[in-house]
PLY file of the C-alpha trace (Angstrom):
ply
format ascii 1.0
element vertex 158
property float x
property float y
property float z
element edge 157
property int vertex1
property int vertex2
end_header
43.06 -256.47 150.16
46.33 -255.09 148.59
47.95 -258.71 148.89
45.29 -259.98 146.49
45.25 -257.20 144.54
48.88 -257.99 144.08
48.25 -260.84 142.31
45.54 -259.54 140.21
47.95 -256.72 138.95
51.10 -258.94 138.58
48.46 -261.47 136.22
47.70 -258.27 133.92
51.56 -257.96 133.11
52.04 -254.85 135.95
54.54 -254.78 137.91
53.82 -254.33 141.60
55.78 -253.01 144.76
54.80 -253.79 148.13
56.06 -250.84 150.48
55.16 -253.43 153.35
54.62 -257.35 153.51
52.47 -258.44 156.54
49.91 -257.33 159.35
51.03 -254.88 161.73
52.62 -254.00 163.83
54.31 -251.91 161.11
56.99 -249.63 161.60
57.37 -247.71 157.97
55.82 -244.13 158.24
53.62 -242.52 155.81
56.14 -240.12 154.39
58.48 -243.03 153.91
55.94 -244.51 151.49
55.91 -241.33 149.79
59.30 -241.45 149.58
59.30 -245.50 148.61
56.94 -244.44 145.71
59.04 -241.68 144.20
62.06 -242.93 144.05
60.69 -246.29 142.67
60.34 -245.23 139.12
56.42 -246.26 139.12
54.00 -244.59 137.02
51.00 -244.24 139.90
50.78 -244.76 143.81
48.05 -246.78 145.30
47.70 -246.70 148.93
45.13 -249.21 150.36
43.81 -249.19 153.86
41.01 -249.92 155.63
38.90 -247.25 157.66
36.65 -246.82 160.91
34.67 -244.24 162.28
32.95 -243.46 165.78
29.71 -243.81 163.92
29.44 -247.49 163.09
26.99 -246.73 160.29
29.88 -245.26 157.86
30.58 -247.41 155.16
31.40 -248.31 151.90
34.97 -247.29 150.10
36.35 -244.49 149.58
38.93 -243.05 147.19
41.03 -240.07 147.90
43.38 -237.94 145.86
45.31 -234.36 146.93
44.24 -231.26 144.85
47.97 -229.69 146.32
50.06 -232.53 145.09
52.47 -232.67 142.24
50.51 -234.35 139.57
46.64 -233.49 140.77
45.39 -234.05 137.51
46.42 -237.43 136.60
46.16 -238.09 140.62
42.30 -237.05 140.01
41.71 -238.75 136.41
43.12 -241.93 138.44
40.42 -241.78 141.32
38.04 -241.10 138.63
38.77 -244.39 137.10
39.06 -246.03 140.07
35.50 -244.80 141.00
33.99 -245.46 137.62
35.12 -249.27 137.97
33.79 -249.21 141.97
30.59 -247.91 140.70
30.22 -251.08 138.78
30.37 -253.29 141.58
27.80 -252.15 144.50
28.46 -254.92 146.14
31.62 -253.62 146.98
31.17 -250.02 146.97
27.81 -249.95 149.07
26.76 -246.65 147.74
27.44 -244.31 144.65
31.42 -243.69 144.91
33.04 -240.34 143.61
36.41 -239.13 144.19
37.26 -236.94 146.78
40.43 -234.76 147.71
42.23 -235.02 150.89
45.30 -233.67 151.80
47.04 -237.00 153.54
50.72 -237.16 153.31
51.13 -240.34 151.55
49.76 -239.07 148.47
50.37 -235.00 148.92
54.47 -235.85 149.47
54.15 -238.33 146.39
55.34 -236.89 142.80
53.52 -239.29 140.16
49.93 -239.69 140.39
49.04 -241.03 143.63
45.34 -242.25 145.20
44.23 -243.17 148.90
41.80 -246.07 148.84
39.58 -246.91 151.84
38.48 -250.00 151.22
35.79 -250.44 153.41
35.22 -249.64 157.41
35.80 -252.37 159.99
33.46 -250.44 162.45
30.45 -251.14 160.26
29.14 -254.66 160.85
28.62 -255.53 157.03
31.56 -253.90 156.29
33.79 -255.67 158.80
32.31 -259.02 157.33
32.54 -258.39 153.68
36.28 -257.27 154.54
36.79 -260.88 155.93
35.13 -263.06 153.15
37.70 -264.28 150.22
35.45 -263.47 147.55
34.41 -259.91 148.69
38.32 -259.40 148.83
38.73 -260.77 145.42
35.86 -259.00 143.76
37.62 -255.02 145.45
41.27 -256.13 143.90
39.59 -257.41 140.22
37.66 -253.89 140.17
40.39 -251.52 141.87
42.53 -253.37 138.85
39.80 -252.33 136.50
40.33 -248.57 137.60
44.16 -248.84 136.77
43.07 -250.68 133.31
40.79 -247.58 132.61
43.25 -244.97 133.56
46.12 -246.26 131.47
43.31 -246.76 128.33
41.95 -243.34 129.30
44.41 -241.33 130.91
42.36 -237.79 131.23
39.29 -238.93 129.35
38.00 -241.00 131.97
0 1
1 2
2 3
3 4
4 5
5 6
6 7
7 8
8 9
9 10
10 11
11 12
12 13
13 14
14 15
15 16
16 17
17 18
18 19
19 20
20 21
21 22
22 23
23 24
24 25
25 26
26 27
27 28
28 29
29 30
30 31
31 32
32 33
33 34
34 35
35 36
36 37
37 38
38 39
39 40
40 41
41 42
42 43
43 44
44 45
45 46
46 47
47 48
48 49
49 50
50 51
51 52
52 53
53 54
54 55
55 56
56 57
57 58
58 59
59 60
60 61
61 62
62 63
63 64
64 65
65 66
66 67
67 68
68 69
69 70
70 71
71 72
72 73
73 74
74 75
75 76
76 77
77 78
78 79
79 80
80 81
81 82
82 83
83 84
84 85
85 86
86 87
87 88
88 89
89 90
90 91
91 92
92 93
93 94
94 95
95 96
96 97
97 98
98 99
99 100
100 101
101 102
102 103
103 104
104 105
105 106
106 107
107 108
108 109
109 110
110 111
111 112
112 113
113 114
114 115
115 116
116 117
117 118
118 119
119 120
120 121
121 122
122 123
123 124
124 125
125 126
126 127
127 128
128 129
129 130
130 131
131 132
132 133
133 134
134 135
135 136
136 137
137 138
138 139
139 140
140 141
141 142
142 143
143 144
144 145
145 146
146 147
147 148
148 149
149 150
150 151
151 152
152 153
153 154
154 155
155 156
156 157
């Protein structure tokens, strides 16, 4: 998902940093992202991963941000967005999508405005094959792009 998104974002005029290239196995830690992201001179943090639960009928995506972090506000308008621009895809989302805080490293340890995304749950059947189909993939970067759109138009109003 984030390699498409890439190109969706680059199209728009952003400008996009990859704080890995590839599948796993991986060996950057969370905290180095953090670190990756602050001292990169971005405006917001996006971290994109996909989930799984013990209960295979979780689903949907999910957006995080971290009520203890550095910027919570802006970290919290930009889930917002994010979820507002989900919310107009159910398709994608599978269910109504809010933002909800977490207190995971990556975006705690960050100092701009920083969001988790789940993008869906590979231990849910539909999930798993939605995560898998080009245009499924396509459709989550185009509206996760939307959400960045709508936060940089918005900023706090969103």
């Amino acid at each position: 998902v984030s390699h498409d998104s890439d190109g969706s974002y680059v199209a728009a005029g952003y400008t996009v940093i990859m704080s890995r290239e590839g599948f796993y196995p991986h060996t950057m830690t969370i905290s180095d992202r953090a670190k990756i992201a602050n001292e990169s001179g971005a405006d917001i943090f996006i971290s994109v991963h996909a989930n799984s639960f013990a209960n295979d009928a979780a689903y949907g995506s999910r957006v995080y941000y971290c009520k203890n972090q550095s910027n919570a506000k802006e970290s919290k308008s930009l889930a917002a967005a994010f979820a507002k621009a989900m919310g107009n895809y159910p398709g994608i989302s599978g269910k109504k999508f809010s933002p909800e805080n977490a207190d995971y490293v990556v975006i705690r340890d960050t100092e701009i405005p920083a969001i988790l995304i789940e993008s869906c749950f590979l231990t849910n059947q539909e999930d798993a094959q939605n995560a898998a189909d080009p245009a499924w993939i396509r459709a989550f970067a185009y509206a996760a792009r939307e959400g960045v759109d709508a936060y940089f138009d918005l900023g706090d109003n969103v």
